[in-house]
C-alpha positions as CSV (number, residue, x, y, z in Angstrom):
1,X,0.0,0.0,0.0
2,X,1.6,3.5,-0.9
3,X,0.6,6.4,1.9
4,X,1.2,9.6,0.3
5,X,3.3,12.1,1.8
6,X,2.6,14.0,4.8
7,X,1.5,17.8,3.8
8,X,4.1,20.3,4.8
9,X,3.2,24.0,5.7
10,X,4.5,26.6,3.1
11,X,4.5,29.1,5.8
12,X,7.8,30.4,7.0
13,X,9.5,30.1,10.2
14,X,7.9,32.8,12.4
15,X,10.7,34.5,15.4
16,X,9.7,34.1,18.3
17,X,8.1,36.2,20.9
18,X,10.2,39.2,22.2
19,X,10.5,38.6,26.0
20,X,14.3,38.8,27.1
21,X,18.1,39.8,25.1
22,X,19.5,36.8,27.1
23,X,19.7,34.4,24.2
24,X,20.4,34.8,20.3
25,X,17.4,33.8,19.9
26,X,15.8,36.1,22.0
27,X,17.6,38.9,20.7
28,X,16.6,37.8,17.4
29,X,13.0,38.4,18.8
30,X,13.3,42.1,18.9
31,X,13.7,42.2,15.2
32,X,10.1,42.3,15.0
33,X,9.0,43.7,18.2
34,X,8.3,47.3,18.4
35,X,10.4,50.1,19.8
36,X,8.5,50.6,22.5
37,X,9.2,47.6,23.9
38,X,12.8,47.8,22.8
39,X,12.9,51.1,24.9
40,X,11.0,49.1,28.0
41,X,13.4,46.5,28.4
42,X,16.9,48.9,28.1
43,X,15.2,51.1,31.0
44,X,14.9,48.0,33.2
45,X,18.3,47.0,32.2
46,X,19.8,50.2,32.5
47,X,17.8,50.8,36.2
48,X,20.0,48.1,37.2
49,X,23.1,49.4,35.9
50,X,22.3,52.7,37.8
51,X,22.1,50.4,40.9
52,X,25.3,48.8,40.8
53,X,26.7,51.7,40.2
54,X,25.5,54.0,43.1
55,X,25.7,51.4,45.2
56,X,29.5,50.8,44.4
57,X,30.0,54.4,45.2
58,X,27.9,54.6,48.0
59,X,29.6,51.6,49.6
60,X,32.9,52.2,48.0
61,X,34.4,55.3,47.5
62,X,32.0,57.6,49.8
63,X,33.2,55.9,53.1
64,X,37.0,56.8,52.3
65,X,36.2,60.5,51.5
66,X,34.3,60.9,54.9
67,X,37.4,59.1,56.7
68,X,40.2,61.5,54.9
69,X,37.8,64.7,55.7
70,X,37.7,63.5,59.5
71,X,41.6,63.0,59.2
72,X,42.1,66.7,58.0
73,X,43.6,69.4,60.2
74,X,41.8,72.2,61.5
75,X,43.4,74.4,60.0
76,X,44.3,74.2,56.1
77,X,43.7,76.3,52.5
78,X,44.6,76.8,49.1
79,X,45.8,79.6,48.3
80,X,46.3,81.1,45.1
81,X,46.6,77.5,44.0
82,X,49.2,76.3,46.7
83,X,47.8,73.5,49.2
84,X,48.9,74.9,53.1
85,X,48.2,72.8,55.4
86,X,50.5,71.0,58.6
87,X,49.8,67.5,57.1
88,X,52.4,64.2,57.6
89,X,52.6,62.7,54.0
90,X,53.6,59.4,55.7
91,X,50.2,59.2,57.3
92,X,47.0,58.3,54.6
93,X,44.0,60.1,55.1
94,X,41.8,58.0,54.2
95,X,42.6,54.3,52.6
96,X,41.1,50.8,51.5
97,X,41.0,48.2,48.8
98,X,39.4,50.7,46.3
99,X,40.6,54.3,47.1
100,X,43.6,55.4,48.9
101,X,43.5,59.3,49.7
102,X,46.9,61.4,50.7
103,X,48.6,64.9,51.2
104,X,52.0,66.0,50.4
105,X,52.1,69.5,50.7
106,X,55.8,69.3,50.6
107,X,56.7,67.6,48.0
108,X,58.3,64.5,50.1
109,X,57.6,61.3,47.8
110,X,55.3,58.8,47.1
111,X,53.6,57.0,49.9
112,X,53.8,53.7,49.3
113,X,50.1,52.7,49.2
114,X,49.0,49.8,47.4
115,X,45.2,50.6,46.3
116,X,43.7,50.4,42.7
117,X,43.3,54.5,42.7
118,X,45.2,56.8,44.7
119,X,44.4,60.5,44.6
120,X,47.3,62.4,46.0
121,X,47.3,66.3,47.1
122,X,50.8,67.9,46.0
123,X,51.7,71.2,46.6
124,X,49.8,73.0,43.6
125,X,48.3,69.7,41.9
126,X,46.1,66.6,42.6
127,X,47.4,63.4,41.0
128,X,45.6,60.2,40.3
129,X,47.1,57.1,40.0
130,X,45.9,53.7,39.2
131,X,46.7,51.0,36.3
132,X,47.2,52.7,33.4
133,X,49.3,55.0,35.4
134,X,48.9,58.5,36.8
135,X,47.6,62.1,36.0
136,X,47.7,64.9,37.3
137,X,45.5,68.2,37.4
138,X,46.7,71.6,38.4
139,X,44.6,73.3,41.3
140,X,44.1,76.1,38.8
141,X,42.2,73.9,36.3
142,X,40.3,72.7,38.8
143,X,38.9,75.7,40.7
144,X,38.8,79.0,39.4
145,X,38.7,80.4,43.2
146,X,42.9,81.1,44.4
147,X,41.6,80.5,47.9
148,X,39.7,77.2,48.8
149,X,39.3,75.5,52.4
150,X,41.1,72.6,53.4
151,X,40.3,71.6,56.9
152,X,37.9,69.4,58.6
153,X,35.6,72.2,59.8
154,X,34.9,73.9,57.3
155,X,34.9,70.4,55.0
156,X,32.7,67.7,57.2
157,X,29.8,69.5,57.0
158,X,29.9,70.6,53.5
159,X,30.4,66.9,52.3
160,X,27.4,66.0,54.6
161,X,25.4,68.4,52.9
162,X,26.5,67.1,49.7
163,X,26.9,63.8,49.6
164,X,23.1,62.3,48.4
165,X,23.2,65.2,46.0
166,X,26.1,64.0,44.5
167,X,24.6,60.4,44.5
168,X,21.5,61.7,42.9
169,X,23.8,63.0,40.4
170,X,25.3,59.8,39.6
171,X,22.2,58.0,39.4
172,X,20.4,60.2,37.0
173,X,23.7,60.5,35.1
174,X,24.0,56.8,34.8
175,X,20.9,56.5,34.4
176,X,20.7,58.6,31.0
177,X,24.1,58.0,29.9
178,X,23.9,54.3,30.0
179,X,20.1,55.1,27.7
180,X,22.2,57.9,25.4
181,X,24.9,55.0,24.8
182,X,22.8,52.0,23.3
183,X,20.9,54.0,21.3
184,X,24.2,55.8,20.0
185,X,25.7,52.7,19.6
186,X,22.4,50.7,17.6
187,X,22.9,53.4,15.0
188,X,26.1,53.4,14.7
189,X,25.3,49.5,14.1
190,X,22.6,49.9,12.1
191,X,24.3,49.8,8.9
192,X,26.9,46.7,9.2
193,X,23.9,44.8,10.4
194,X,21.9,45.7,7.6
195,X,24.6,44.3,5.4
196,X,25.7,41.2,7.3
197,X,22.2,40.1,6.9
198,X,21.6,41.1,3.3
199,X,24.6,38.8,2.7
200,X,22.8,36.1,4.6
201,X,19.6,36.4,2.7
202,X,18.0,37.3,6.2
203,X,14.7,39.0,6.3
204,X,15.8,42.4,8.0
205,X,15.1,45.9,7.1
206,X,16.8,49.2,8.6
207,X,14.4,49.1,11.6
208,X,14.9,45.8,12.4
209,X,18.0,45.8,12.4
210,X,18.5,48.9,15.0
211,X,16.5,47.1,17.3
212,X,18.4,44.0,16.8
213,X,21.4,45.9,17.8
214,X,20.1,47.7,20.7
215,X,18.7,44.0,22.4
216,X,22.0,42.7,21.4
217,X,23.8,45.5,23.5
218,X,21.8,43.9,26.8
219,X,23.8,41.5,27.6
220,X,27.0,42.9,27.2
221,X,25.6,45.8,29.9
222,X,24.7,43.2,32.5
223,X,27.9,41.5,32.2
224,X,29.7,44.8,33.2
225,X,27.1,45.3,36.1
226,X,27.9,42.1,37.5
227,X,31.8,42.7,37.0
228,X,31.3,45.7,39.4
229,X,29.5,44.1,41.7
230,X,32.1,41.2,41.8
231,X,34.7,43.7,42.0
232,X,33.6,45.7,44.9
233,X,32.8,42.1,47.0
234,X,36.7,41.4,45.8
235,X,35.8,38.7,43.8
236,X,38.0,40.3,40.9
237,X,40.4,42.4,41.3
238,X,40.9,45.7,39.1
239,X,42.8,43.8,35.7
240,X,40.0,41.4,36.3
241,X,37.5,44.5,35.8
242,X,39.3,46.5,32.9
243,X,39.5,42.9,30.9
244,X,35.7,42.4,31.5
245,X,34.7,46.0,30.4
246,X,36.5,45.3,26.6
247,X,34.7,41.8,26.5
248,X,31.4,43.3,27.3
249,X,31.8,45.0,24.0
250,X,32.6,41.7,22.2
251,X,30.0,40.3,23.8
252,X,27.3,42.7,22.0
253,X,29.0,41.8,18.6
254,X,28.4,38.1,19.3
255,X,24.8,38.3,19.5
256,X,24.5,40.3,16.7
257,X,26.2,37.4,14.7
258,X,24.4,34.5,16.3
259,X,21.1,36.6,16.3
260,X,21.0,37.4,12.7
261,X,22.1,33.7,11.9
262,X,18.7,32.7,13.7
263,X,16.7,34.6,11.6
264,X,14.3,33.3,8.5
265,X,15.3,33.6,5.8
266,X,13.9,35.6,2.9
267,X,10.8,34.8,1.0
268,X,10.9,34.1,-3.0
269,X,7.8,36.7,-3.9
270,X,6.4,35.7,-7.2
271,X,4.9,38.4,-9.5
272,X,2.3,38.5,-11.1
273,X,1.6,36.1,-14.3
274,X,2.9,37.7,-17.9
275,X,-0.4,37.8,-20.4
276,X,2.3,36.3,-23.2
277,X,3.2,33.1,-20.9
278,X,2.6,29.7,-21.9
279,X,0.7,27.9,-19.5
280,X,2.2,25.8,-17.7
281,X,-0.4,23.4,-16.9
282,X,-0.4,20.3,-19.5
283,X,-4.0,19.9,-21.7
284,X,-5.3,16.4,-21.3
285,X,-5.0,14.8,-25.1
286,X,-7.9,12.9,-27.1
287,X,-7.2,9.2,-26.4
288,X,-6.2,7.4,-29.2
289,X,-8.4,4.8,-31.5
290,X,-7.3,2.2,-29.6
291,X,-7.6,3.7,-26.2
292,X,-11.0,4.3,-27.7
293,X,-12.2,1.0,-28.7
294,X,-10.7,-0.4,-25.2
295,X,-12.5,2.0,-22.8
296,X,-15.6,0.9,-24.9
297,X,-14.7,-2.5,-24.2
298,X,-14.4,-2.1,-20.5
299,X,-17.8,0.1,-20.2
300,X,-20.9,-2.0,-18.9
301,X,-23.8,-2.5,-21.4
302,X,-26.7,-0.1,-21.1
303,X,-29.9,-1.3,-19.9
304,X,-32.6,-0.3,-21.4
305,X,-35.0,1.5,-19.3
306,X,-38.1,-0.3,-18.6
307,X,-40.8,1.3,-20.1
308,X,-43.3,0.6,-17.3
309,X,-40.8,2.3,-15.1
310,X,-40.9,5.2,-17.5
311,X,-44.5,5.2,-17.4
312,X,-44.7,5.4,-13.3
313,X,-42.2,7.9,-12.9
314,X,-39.4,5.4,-12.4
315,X,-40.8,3.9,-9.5
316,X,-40.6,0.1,-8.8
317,X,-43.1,-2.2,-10.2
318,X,-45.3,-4.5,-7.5
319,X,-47.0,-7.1,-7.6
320,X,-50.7,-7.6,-7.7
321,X,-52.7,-10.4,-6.2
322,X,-55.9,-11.1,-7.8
323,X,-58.8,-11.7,-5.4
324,X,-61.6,-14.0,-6.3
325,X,-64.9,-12.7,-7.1
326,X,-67.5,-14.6,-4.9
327,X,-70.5,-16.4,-7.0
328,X,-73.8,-16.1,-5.5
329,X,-74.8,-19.2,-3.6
330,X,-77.6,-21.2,-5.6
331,X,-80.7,-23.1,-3.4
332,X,-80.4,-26.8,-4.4
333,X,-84.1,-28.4,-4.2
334,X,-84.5,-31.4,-2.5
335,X,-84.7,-34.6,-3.8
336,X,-87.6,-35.9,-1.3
337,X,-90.5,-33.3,-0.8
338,X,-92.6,-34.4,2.6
């Protein structure tokens, strides 16, 4: 017995609902997902980022900066861009893992403090220091004022004042720079992943593929939010950190690859049929004599109809029993009379 073949769908592959940029293929997802939604999900994403962040500072830095402010003299100033103030260079102000704080007024040397940044006051600079070495920044660049305070009263309650203004301004500042950044970066991308799936024969307009690239920029960003987390916990150290923030940026080019690879691909459209084409489907020919005379062969002989039946509208014939007509009963006379 031959089965016929099962029928197969001529629709094409359909992506997949856009839910999460964890996976290619739900990167691949936002290539037909609306903007909106785009938007939705980077806001989420970058809300976290703004997290990590403020909390790394607030938890971080912050606590070194009020411990070097309560280890300032009483008495100290810059003036006209020259740092006086009776301060031992031997002794950190303030110091940890993260952030190391000094003072050298005098010129004396370098301290000796092992920290991943290390912001030293010279006599008319600051100078930061930390892996890819040190800088430094003139007082004058940095204040336009020749006479600032440098002293732990007139300091402490300045920075108390200051300090959740200055964590709002991180967070907001995260918050929209981390937002400004993907979407600089989707356009930017817009055009290599145009091309990179036009050479795949991908389904993916200009649209598509910014929104491709912006989903594909998610996971990268949560990789470098967990790297700061890890690295304020001491999990990683600061080389770890650097080395993580380039991969992060691999990482977004690697979903775009494996993203666009998941796609569908594009569909043949057809147009419409040319008046002056042939068509295609073949005319069933005339049999043949023979065919002929051997279909006649093989056909049944023809009744003909009954005419009765033609008579009674084709309806069956039945059959009718004739009943007897009774005689009347004659009076025989009898034989003997009395």
């Amino acid at each position: 017995m031959v089965t016929s073949p099962a029928p197969t769908s001529s629709e094409p592959p359909k992506c997949p609902r856009a839910w999460q940029p964890f996976t290619p293929r739900g990167v691949a997802a936002f290539a037909a997902a609306s903007s909106g939604y785009l938007f939705f999900i980077q806001v989420l994403v970058a809300l976290l980022g703004t997290a990590c962040i403020v909390w790394f500072l607030w938890t971080g830095w912050f606590p070194v900066i009020r411990e070097a402010i309560r280890h300032l003299p009483t008495e100290g100033v810059i003036e006209n861009h020259v740092l006086k103030a009776p301060i031992d260079p031997a002794e950190p102000l303030g110091f940890s893992r993260l952030l190391g704080i000094t003072a050298d007024p005098e010129e004396q040397g370098t301290t000796g403090l092992t920290t991943d940044l290390l912001v030293q006051f010279k006599k008319n600079k600051v100078r930061f220091c930390s892996l890819p070495g040190c800088t430094d920044l003139p007082y004058a660049s940095i204040a336009k004022s020749s006479y600032i305070l440098f002293n732990r009263t007139e300091l402490e309650p300045q920075w108390d004042a200051w300090e959740p203004i200055l964590l709002t301004i991180a967070a907001v500042g995260s918050f929209f720079a981390l937002l400004g950044s993907w979407n600089v970066l989707a356009t930017i991308y817009l055009l290599p992943v145009w091309l990179f799936a036009w050479s795949q024969k991908k389904d993916l307009n200009l649209g598509a593929s910014w929104r491709l690239a912006g989903a594909a920029l998610m996971p990268g960003a949560l990789l470098f939010s967990a790297a700061i987390v890890s690295y304020k916990l001491g999990v990683i150290d600061l080389v770890s950190l650097f080395t993580l923030s380039l991969i992060h940026i691999v990482v977004g080019w690697v979903y775009i690859v494996t993203s666009t690879m998941g796609l569908p691909k594009k569909e043949l459209k057809i147009g419409p049929a040319s008046p002056f084409a042939t068509d295609l489907v073949p005319e069933k020919s005339a049999p043949s004599a023979e065919g002929a005379k051997a279909i006649e062969s093989t056909e049944p002989p023809s009744v003909a109809p009954d005419s009765a039946l033609e008579m009674m509208g084709n309806e069956p014939l039945r059959p009718t029993i004739e009943t007897p007509t009774p005689h009347p009963i004659q009076k025989i006379p009898d034989e003997n009379p009395s």
